[in-house]
N, C-alpha and C positions, 0 to 999 in steps of 0.2 A: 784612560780605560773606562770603558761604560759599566756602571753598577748593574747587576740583574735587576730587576724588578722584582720586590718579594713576592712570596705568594700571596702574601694575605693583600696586595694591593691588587693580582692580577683578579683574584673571586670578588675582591670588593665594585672593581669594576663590570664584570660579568652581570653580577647582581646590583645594580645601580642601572645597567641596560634591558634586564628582564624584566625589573618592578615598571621602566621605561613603557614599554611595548606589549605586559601582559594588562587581560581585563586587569581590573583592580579587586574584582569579587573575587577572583581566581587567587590572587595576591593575597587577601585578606582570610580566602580559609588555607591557605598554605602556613601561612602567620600562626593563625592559631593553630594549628596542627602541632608547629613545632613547638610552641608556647605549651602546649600542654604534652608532650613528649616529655618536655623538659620538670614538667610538676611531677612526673611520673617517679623521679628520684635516681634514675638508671644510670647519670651519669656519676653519682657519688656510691652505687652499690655495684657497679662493674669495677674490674679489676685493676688496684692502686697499684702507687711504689710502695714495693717492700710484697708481695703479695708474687706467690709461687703462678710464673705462667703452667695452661693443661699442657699437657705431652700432645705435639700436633701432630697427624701423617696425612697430606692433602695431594692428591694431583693438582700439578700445573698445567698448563693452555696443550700438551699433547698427553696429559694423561698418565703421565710418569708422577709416583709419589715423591715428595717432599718431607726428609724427615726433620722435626724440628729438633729433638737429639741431636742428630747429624750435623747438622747445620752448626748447632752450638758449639761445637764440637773446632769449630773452625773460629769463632770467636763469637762476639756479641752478635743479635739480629736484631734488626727493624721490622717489627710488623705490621704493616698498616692496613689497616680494614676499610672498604671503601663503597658504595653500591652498586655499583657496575658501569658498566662502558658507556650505557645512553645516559650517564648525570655528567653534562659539561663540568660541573664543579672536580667531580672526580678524576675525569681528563687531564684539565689545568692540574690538579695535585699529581698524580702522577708523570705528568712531563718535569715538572718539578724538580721531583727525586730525579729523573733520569739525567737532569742537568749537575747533579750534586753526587751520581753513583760514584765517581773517579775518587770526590775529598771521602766519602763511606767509604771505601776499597782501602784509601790510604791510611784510614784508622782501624783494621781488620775486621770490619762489621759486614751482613752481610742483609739485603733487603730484600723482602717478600709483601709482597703485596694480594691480599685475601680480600675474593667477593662471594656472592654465590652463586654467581653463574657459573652456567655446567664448562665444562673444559675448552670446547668448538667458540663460545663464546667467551672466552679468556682471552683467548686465540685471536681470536678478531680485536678486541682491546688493544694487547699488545704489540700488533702489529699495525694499529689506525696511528698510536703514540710512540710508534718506533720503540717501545721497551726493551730494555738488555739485563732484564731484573725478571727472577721467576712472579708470575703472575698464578697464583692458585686458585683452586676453584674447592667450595666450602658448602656446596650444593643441600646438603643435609644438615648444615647451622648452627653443626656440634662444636666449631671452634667458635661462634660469633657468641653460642650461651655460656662456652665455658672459661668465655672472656669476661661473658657479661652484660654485653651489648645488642641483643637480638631483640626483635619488638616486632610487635603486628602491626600494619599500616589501620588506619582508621575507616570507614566505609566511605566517607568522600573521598581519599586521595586514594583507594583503589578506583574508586570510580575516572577521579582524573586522569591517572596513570593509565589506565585502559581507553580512554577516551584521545589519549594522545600517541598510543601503538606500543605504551611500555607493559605489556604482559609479562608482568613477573615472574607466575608462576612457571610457563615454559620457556623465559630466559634462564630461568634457574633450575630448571627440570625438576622440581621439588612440588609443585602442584598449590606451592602456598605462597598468601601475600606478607613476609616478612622481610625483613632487612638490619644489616649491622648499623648502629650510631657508627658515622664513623670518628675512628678512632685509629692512635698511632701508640704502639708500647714499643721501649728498650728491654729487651730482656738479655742478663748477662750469661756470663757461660756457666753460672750456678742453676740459672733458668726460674733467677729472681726478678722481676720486674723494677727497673733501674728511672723508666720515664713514663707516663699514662697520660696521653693526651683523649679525655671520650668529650666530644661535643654534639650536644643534641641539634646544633643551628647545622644544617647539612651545608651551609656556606661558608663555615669557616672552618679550617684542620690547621693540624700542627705545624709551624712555619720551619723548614731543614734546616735550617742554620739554627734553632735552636735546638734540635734531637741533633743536629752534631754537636752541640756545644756540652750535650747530656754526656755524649759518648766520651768526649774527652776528660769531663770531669770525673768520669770512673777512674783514670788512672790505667798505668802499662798493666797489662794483661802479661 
C-alpha cells in the first residue's frame, strides 16, 4: 500500500519549484516580508493551548451561518484559517484535510475551514478542491483578530498581489489589504483551545496527522 505524501512534503515541493522560476528580487522581498511578519511577535500573542476559543457565527460558501456553539455541540472542531483560494499553498492544505475528513468523522470532530473571502468566493474554493467540509467566509476579520492572527500586508506585497490579479480587497469584499497568519486550532467541546498551530511562513501549516494525533490524545468524549 502506497503511503500519502505528507503535506509538509507536498508545500516543500511547490515551494522549491516557485523559488525555481520566480525573479529572485521577487523572492527575496517575499523572504523579508515574512521574516519580519514573524518579528512582529503575532505568532506567540494569538491564541494558545489552554486559551478560551471567541464565540464564532460565520456564513459558509452559500451563505448559511455556521455556529461554532453548535458545531461544538456535536463534538471537538478543527478550525483552520487559511488566505484564500488563489494561494496554491492553501489549495494543497485543504485537499489535505479532505483526504483525512473520513479518520476526522471517525474520531467525532468536525472541520471548518475560514478565509475572508466573501461567500461566492468560498464557493468557488470549494468546488476547484472538491471540498465536503464547510468552507467559511470571515469577510469582516472578526474571527481572524479574535484569534489573533490578522495582520496588514506591507506596501510592496499589496503592490505584488495586485500586480499579479490578487485584489484582496474585492476578493474579500472588505475594501482592506489584510489577511489571517495561517493557522490551525483544536478546540474542545468546553470551547478550550486543545492544539494551536499560527505560522507566520505561509508555506508551511499544520501537518493532519498530527491535529489527529491531538484529537486522539484528548481522550473519549
Amino acid at each position: 500500500m502506497q503511503i500519502p505524501e505528507s503535506l509538509a512534503s507536498q508545500l516543500a515541493t511547490y515551494k522549491a519549484g516557485f523559488i525555481g522560476r520566480a525573479p529572485a528580487a521577487r523572492v527575496a522581498m517575499m523572504e523579508a516580508a515574512t521574516a519580519h511578519l514573524k518579528s512582529t511577535g503575532i505568532e506567540s500573542t494569538a491564541l494558545q493551548k489552554g486559551d478560551s476559543a471567541p464565540i464564532l457565527s460565520l456564513p459558509d460558501a452559500k451563505g448559511e451561518r455556521v455556529s461554532l456553539t453548535q458545531l461544538l455541540e456535536q463534538g471537538p472542531v478543527v478550525a483552520i484559517f487559511y488566505r484564500g483560494g488563489w494561494c496554491p499553498y492553501c489549495n494543497l492544505e485543504l485537499r489535505a484535510w479532505q483526504a483525512q475528513l473520513a479518520e476526522l468523522s471517525s474520531l467525532g470532530a468536525t472541520l471548518v475551514a475560514i478565509s475572508p473571502q466573501t461567500p461566492d468566493n468560498s464557493l468557488s474554493t470549494a468546488e476547484k478542491n472538491d471540498l465536503a467540509f464547510p468552507v467559511l467566509s470571515d469577510s469582516d476579520m472578526l474571527a481572524a483578530h479574535g484569534f489573533g492572527i490578522a495582520f496588514t500586508l506591507p506596501p510592496e506585497l499589496v503592490e505584488l498581489y495586485r500586480s499579479v490579479g490578487n485584489n484582496l480587497p474585492e476578493l474579500n469584499g472588505n475594501g482592506k489589504w489584510v489577511l489571517p497568519v495561517p493557522a490551525t486550532f483544536v478546540i474542545d467541546q468546553s470551547g478550550v483551545i486543545q492544539f494551536s498551530h499560527v505560522e507566520t511562513d505561509y508555506r508551511e501549516r499544520a501537518e493532519p496527522v498530527d491535529v489527529l494525533a491531538a484529537i486522539r490524545a484528548m481522550g473519549p468524549r
